[in-house]
mmCIF file as gemmi writes it, N, C-alpha and C atoms, coordinates in Angstrom:
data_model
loop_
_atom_site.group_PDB
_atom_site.id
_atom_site.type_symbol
_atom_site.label_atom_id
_atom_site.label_alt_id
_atom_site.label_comp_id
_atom_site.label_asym_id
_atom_site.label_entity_id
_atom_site.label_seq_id
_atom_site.pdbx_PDB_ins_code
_atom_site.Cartn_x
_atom_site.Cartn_y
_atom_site.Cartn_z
_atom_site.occupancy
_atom_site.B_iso_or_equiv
_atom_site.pdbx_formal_charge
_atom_site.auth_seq_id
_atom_site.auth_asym_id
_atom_site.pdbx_PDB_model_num
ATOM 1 N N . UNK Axp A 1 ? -31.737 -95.578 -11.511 1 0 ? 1 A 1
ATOM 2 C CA . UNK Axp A 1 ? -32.876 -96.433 -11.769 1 0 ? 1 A 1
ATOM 3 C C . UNK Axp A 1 ? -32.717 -97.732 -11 1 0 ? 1 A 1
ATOM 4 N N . UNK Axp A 2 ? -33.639 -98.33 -10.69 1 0 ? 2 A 1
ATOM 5 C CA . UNK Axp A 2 ? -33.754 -99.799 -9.395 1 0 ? 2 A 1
ATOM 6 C C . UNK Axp A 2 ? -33.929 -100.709 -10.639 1 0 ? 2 A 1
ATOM 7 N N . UNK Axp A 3 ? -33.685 -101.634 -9.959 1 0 ? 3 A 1
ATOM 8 C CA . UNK Axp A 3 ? -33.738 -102.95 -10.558 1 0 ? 3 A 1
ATOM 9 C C . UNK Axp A 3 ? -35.403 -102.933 -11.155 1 0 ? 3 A 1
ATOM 10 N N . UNK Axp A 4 ? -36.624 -102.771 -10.197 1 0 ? 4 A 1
ATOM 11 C CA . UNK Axp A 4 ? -37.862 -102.532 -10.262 1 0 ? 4 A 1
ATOM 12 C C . UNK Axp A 4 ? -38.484 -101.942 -11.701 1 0 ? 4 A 1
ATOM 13 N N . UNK Axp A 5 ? -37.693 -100.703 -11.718 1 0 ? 5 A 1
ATOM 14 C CA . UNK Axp A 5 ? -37.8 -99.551 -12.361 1 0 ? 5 A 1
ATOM 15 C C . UNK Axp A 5 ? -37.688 -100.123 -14.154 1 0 ? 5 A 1
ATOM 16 N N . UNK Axp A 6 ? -36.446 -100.768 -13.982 1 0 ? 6 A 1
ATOM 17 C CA . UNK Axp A 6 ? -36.193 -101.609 -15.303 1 0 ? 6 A 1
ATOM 18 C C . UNK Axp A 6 ? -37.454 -102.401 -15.274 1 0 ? 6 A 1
ATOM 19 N N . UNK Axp A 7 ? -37.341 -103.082 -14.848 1 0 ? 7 A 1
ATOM 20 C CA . UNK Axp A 7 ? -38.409 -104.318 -15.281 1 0 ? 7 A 1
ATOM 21 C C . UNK Axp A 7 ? -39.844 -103.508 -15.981 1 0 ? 7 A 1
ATOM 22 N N . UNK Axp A 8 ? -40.195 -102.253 -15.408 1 0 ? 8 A 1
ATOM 23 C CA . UNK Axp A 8 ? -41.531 -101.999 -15.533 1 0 ? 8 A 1
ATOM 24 C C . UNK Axp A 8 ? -40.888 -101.142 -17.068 1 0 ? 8 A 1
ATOM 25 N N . UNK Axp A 9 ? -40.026 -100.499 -16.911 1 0 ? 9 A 1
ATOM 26 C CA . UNK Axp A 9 ? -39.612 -100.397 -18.354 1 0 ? 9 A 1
ATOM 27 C C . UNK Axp A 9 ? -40.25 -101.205 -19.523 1 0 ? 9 A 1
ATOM 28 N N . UNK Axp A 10 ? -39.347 -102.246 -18.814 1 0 ? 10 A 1
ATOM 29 C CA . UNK Axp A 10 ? -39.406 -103.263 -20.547 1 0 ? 10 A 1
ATOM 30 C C . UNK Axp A 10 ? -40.291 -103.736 -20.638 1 0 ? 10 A 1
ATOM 31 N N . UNK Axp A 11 ? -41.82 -103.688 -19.508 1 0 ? 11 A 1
ATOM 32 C CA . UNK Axp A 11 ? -42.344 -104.673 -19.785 1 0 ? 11 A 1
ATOM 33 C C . UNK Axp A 11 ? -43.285 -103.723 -20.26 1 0 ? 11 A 1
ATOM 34 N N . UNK Axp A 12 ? -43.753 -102.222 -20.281 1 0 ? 12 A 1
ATOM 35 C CA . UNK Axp A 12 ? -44.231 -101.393 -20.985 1 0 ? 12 A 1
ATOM 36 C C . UNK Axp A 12 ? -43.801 -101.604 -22.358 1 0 ? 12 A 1
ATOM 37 N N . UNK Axp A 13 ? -42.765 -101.556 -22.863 1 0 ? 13 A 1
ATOM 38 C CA . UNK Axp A 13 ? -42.316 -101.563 -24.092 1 0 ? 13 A 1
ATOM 39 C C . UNK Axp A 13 ? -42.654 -102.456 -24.927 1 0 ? 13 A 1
ATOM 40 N N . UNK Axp A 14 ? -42.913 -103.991 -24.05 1 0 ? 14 A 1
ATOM 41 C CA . UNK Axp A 14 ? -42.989 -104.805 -24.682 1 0 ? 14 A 1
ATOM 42 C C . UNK Axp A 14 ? -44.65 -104.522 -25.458 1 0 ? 14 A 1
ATOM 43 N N . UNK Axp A 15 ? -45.399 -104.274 -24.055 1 0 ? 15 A 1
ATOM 44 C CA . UNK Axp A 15 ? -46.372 -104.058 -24.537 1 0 ? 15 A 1
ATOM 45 C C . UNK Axp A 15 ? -47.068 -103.483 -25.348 1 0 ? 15 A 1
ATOM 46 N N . UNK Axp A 16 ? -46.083 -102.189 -25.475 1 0 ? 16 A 1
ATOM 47 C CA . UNK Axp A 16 ? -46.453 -101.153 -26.711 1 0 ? 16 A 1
ATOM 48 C C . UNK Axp A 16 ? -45.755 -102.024 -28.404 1 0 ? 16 A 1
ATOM 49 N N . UNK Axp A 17 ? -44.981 -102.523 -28.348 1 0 ? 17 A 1
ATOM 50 C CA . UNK Axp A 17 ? -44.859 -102.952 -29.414 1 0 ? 17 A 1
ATOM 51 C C . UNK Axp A 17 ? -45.402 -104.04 -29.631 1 0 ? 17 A 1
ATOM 52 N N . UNK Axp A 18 ? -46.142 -105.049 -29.284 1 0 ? 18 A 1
ATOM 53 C CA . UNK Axp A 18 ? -46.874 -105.939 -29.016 1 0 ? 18 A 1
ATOM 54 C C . UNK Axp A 18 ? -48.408 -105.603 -29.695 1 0 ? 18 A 1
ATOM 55 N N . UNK Axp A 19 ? -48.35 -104.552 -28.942 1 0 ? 19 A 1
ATOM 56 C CA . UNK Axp A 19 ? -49.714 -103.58 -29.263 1 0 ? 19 A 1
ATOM 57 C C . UNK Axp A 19 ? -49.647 -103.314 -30.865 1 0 ? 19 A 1
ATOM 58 N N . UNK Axp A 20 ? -48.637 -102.166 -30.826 1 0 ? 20 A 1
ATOM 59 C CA . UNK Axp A 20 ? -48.855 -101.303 -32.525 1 0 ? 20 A 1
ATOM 60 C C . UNK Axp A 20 ? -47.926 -102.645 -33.261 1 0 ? 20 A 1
ATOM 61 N N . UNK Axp A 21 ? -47.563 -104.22 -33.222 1 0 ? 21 A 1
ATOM 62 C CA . UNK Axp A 21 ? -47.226 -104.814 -33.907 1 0 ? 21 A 1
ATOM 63 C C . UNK Axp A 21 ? -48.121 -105.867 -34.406 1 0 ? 21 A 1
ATOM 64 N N . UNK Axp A 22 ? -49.825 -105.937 -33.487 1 0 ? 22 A 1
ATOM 65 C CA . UNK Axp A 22 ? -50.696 -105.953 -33.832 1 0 ? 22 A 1
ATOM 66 C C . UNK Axp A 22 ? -51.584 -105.535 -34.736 1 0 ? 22 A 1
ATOM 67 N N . UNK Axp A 23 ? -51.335 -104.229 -34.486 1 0 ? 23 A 1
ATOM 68 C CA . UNK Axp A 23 ? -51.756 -103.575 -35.305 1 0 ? 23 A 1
ATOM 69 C C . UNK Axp A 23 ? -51.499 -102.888 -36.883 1 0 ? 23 A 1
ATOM 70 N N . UNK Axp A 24 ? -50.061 -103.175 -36.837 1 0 ? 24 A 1
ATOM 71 C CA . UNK Axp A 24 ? -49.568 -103.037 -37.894 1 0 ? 24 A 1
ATOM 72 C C . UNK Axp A 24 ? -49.347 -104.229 -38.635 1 0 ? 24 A 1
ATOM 73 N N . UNK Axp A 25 ? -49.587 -105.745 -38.173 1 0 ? 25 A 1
ATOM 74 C CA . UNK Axp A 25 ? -50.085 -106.651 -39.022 1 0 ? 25 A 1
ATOM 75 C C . UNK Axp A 25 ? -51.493 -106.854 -39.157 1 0 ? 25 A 1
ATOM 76 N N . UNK Axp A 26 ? -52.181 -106.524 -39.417 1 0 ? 26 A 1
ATOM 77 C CA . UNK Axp A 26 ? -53.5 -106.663 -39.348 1 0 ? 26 A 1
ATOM 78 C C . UNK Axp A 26 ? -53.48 -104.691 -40.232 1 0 ? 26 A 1
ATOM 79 N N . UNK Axp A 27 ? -52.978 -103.862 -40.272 1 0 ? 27 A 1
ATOM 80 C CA . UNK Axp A 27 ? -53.238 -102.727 -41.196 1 0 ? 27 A 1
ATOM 81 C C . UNK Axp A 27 ? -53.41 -102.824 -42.655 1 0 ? 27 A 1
ATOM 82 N N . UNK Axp A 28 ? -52.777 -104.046 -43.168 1 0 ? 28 A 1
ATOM 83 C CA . UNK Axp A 28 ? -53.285 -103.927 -44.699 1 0 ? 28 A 1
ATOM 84 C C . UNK Axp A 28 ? -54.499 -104.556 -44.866 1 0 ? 28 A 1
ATOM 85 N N . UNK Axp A 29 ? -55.041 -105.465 -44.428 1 0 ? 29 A 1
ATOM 86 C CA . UNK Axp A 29 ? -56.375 -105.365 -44.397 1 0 ? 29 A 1
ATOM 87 C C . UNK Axp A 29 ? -57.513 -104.232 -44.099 1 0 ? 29 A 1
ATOM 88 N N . UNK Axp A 30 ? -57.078 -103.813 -43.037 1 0 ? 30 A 1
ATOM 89 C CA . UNK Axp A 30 ? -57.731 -102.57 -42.641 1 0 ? 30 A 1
ATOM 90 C C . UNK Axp A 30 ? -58.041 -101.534 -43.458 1 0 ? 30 A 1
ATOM 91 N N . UNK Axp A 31 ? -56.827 -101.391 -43.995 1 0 ? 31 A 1
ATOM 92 C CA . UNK Axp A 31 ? -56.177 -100.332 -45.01 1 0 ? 31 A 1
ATOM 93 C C . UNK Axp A 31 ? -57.384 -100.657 -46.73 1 0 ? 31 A 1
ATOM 94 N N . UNK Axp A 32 ? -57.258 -101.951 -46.943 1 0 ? 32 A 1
ATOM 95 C CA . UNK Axp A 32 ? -57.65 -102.519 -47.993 1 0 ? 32 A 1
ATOM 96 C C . UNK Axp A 32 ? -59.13 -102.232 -47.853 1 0 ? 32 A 1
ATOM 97 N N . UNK Axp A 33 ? -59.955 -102.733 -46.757 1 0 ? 33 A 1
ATOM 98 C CA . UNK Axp A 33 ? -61.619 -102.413 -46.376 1 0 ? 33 A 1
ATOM 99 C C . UNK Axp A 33 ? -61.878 -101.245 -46.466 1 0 ? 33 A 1
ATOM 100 N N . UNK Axp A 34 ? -61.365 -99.883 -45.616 1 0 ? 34 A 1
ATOM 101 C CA . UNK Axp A 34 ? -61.561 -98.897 -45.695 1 0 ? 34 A 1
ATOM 102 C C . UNK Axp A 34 ? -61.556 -98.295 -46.796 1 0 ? 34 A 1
ATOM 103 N N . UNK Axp A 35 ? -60.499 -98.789 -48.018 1 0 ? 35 A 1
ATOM 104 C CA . UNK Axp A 35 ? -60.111 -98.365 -49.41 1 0 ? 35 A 1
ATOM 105 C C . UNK Axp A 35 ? -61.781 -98.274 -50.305 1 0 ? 35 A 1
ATOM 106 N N . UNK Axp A 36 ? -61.989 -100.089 -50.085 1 0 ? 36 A 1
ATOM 107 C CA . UNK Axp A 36 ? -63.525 -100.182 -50.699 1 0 ? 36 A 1
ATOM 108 C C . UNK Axp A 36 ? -64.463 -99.588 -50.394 1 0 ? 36 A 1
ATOM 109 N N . UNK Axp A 37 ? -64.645 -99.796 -48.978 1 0 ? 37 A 1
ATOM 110 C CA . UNK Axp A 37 ? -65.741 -99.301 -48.867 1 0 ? 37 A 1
ATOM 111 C C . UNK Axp A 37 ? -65.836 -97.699 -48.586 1 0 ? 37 A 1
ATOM 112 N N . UNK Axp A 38 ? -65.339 -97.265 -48.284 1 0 ? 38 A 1
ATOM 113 C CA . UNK Axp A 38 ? -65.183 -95.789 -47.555 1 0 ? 38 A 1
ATOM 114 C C . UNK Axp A 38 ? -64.46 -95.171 -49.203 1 0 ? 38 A 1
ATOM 115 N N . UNK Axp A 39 ? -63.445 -94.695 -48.765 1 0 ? 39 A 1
ATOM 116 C CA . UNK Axp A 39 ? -62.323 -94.575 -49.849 1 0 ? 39 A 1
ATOM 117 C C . UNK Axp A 39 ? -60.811 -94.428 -49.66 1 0 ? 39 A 1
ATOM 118 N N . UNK Axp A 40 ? -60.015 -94.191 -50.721 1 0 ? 40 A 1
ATOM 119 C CA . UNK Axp A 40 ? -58.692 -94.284 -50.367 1 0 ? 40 A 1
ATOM 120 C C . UNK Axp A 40 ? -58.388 -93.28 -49.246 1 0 ? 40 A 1
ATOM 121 N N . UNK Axp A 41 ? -58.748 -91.994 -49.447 1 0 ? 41 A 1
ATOM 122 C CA . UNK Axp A 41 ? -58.406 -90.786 -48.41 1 0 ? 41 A 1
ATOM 123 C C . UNK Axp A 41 ? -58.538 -91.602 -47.296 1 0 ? 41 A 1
ATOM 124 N N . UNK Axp A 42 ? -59.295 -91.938 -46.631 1 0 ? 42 A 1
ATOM 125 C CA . UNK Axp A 42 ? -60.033 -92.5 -45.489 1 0 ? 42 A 1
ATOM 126 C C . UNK Axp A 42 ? -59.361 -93.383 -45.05 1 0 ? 42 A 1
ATOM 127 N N . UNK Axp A 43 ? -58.776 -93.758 -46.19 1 0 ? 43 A 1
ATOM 128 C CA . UNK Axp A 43 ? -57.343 -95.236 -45.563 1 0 ? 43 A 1
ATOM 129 C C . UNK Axp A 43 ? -56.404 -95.079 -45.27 1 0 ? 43 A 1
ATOM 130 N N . UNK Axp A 44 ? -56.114 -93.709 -46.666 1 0 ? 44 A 1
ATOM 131 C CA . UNK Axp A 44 ? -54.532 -92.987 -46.063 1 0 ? 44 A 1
ATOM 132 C C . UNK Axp A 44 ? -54.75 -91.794 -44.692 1 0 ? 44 A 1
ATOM 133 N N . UNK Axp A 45 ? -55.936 -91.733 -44.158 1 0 ? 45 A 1
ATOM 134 C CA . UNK Axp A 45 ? -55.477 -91.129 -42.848 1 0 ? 45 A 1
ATOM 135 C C . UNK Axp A 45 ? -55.656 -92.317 -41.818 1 0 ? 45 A 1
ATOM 136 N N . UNK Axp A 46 ? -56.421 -93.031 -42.245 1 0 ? 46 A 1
ATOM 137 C CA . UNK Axp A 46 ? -56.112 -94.157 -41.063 1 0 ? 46 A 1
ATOM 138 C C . UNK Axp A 46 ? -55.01 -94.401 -40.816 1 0 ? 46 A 1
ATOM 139 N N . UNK Axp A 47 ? -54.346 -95.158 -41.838 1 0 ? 47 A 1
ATOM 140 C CA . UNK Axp A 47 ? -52.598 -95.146 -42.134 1 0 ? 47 A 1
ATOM 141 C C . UNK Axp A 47 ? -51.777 -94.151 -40.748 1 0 ? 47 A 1
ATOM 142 N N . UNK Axp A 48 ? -51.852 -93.134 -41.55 1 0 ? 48 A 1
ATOM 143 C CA . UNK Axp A 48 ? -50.833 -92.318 -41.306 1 0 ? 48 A 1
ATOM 144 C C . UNK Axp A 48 ? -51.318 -91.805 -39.627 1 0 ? 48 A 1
ATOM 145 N N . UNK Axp A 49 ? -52.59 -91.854 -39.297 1 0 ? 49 A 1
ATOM 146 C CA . UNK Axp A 49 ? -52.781 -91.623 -37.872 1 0 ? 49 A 1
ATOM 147 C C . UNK Axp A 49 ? -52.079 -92.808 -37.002 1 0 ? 49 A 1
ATOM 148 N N . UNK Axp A 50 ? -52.645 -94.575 -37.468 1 0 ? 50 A 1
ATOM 149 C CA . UNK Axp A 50 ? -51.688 -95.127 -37.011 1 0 ? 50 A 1
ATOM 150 C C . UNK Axp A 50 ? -50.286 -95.108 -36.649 1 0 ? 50 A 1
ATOM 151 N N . UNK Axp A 51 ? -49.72 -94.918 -37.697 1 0 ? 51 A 1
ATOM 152 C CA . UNK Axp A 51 ? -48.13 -94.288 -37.332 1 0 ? 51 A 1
ATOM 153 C C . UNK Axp A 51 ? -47.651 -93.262 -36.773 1 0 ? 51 A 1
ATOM 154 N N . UNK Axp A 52 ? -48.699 -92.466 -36.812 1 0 ? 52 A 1
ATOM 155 C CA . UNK Axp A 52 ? -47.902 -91.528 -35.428 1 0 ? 52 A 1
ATOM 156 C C . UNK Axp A 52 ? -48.279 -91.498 -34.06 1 0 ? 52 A 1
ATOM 157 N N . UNK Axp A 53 ? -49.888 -92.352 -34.255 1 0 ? 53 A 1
ATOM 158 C CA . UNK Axp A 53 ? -49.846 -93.005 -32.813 1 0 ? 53 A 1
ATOM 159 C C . UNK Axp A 53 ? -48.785 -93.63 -32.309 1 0 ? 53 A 1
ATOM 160 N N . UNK Axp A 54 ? -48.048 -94.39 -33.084 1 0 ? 54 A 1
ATOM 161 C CA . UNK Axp A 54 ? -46.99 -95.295 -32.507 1 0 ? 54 A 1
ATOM 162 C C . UNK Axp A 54 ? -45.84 -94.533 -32.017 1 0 ? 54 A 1
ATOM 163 N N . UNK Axp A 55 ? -45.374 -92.894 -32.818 1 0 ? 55 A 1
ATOM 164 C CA . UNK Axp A 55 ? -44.406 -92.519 -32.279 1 0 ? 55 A 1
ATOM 165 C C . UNK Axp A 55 ? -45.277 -91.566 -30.801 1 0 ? 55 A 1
ATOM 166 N N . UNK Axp A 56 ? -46.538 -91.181 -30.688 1 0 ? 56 A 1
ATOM 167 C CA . UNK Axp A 56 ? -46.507 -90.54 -30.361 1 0 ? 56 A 1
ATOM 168 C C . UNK Axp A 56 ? -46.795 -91.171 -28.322 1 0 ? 56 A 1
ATOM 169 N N . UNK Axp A 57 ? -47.139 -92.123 -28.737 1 0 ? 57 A 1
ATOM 170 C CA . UNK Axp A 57 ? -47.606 -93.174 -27.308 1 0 ? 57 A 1
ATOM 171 C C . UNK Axp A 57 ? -45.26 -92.937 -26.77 1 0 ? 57 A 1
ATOM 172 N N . UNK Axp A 58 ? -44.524 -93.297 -27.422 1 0 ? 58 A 1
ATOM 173 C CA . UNK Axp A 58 ? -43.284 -93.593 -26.995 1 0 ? 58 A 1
ATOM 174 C C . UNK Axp A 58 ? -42.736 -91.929 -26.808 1 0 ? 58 A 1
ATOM 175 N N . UNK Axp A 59 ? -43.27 -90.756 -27.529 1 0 ? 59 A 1
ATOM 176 C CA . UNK Axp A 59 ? -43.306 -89.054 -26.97 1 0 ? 59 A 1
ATOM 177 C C . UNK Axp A 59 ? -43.338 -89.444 -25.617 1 0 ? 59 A 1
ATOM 178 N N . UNK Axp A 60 ? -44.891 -89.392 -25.273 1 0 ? 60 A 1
ATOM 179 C CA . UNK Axp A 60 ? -45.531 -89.199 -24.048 1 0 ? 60 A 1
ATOM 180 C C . UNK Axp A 60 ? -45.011 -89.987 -22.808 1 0 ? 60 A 1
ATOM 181 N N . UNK Axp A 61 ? -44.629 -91.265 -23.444 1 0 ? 61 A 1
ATOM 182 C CA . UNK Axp A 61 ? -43.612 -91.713 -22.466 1 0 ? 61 A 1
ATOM 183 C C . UNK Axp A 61 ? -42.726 -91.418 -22.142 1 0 ? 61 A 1
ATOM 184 N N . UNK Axp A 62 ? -41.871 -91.171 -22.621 1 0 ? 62 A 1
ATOM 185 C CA . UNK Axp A 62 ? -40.091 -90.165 -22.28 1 0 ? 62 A 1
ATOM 186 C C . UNK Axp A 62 ? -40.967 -89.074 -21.186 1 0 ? 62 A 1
ATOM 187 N N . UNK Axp A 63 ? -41.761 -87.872 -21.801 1 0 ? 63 A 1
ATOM 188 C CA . UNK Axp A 63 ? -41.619 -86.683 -21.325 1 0 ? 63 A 1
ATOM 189 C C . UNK Axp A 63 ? -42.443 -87.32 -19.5 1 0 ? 63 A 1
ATOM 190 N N . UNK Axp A 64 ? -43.29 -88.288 -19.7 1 0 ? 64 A 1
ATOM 191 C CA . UNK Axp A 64 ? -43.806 -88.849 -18.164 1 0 ? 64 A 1
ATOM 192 C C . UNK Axp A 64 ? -42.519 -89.208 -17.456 1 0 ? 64 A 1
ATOM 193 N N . UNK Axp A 65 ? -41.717 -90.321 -18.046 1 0 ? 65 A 1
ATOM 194 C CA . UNK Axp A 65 ? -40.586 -90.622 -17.253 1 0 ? 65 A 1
ATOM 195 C C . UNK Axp A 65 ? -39.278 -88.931 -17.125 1 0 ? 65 A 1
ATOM 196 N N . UNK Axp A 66 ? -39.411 -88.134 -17.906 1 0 ? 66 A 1
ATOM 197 C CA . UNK Axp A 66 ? -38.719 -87.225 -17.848 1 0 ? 66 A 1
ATOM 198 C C . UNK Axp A 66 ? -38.976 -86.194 -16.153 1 0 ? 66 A 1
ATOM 199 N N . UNK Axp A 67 ? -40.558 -86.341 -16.243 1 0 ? 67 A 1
ATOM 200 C CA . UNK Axp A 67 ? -41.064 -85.702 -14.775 1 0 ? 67 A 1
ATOM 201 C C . UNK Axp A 67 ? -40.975 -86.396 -13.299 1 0 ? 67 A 1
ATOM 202 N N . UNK Axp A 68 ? -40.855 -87.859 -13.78 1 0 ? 68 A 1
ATOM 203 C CA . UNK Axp A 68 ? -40.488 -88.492 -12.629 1 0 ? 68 A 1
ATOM 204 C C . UNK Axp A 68 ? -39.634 -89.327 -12.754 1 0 ? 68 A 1
């Protein structure tokens, strides 16, 4: 790996956690609106889709960097 190579690393990373750490402060509200108005189901898949968006964005990354 180049010096280059790192940098674009971390600075992806940063961004992804930056991202879903956005988003995961700002989820209990989310969580809470959807509860009222919609209903709980509706919150607990919001929920739980969130969170595996988060593992699943850092999947797709490995197996991209895995091909190149």
């Amino acid at each position: 790996m180049t010096a280059n190579s790192n940098k674009s690393a971390m600075f992806a990373a940063i961004a992804i956690l930056l991202g879903f750490g956005l988003l995961f402060f700002i989820m209990p509200t989310i969580t809470l609106w959807l509860a009222e108005h919609y209903s709980v189901w509706v919150a607990a898949v919001f929920d739980t889709l969130a969170v595996l968006a988060f593992f699943l964005v850092f999947w797709l990354r490995a197996r991209y960097q895995r091909k190149h």
